[in-house]
Steps between C-alpha positions, in 0.01 A plus 500: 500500500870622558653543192788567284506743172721526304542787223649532141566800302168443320301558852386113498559322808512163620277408802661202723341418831678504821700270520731702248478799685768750493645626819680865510538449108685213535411202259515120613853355462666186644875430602704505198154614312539828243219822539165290346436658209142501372385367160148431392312407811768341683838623728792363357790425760853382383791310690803670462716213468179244461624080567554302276363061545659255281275237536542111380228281297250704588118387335254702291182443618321812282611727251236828424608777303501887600194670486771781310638215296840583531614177699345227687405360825661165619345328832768270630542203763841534718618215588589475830779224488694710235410825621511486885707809600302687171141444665670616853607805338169551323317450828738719714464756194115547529535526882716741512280767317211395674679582804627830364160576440392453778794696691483813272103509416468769820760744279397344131127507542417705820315205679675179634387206323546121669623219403157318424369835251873493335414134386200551388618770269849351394567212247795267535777470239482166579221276587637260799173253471526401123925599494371741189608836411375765179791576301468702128724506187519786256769518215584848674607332853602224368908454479558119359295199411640167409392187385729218485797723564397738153390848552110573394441846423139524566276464759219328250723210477596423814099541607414241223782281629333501852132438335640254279632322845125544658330338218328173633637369152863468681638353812554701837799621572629526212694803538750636783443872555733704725464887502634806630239753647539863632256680735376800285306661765137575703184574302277675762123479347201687676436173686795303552881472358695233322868410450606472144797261427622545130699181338863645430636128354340224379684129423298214345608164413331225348569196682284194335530612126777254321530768239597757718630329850773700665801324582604455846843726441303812368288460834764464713680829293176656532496525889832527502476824359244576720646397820861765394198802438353429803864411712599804347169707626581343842857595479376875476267485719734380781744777366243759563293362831956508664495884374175552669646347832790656480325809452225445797840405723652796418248716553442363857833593590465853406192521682674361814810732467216806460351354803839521687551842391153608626558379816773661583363837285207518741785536784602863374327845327572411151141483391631542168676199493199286702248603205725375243520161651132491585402621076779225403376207732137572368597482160693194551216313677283601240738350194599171695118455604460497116813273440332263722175447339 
């Protein structure tokens, strides 16, 4: 069996079959992945600048605490009439690194892997059949919770608010959840990997209970807050995806200006001259084949 070890200072290794197999010293990375790093017996890989999913009255179907009990594990439905372009995203999301796998698994692992092996090994953020996804919740990760529009400082509450809401005792649907989550990165395990989402914001409101009912203005200022953040996240976005055009157009127009200049270069003895333009023009591809990705 092909396999991967890995070393620490204290000579113990870590034995991962094939699939995790370095190439040239290179560990496994995705686009916009950090260098895995390795902790216990898994390969820990990062986003750089991970997304982030506000998602509307979502359901919790389970809730199992960490085997570390430092948080918890929520299994949630997605519903797809609230949460159309979310579950797109999602979906798009999981094929995207299954594809990158299988592009880069010649130069990541030194064998090609297909499509068909890649699936067998690679576990969905989101599960398309049932519209559910894992998510966890740690008071480390964890940014701000509210019920009925007050802040709840920990995460014990807000769990026994959600198990208090699964109780057969009380009436479905009792509460409307809407959270914030933020991809935190792949786990790669000897036999597979898994995506972990963390919960960055969590808003509950009790909906049926006369002693607590929210009134329809702090609703309405509720996602009115939430629709400036995210106008405002749009706004920058927009701001930065015109630099990056006008950056990409730019650079096009120096390469076509180099271009000229090699043309007419390659007409005389100034071999000088023609290398310059041929080391620029390389190193301009190179950065707008990047800017393009």
């Amino acid at each position: 069996m092909n396999c991967l070890i890995l070393l620490d200072n204290k000579d113990t290794c870590l034995i991962l079959p094939h699939i995790f197999k370095n190439n040239n010293n290179n560990l496994l990375y995705y686009k916009m992945l950090l260098e895995p790093i390795r902790k216990d017996k898994k390969l820990i890989s990062i986003y750089k600048n991970p997304p982030i999913k506000n998602i509307v009255d979502v359901k919790i179907k389970s809730i199992n605490k960490l085997t570390n009990n430092t948080g918890y594990t929520f299994n949630i439905y997605i519903s797809p009439s609230n949460n159309f372009d979310i579950i797109h995203d999602l979906i798009m999301f999981d094929k995207e690194i299954m594809k990158s796998i299988e592009c880069n698994s010649l130069k990541w692992f030194n064998r090609q892997f297909d499509i068909r092996e890649i699936t067998e090994l690679y576990n969905k953020s989101f599960c398309n059949q049932t519209k559910t996804m894992s998510i966890i919740l740690t008071n480390k990760q964890i940014r701000n919770m509210l019920y009925n529009n007050k802040t709840v400082e920990d995460i014990e509450d807000i769990v026994n608010i959600l198990i208090a809401d699964n109780s057969p005792d009380n009436s479905p649907n009792k509460l409307f959840v809407n959270i914030t989550i933020e991809y935190y990165g792949l786990y790669i395990y000897s036999e597979s990997t898994s995506n972990k989402w963390i919960i960055r914001t969590i808003d509950i409101s009790n909906i049926n209970d006369d002693d607590n009912t929210v009134s329809n203005e702090e609703l309405i200022e509720n996602f009115q807050n939430r629709i400036y953040n995210i106008k405002k996240k749009c706004n920058d976005k927009i701001t930065e995806l015109g630099k990056n055009i006008d950056n990409i157009r730019n650079n096009m127009k120096t390469i076509d200006e180099l271009l000229d200049n090699l043309k007419k270069d390659s007409e005389s003895t100034n071999n000088n001259n023609i290398n310059y333009c041929l080391s620029k023009l390389n190193t301009l591809i190179l950065n707008q084949e990047e800017n393009i990705k």
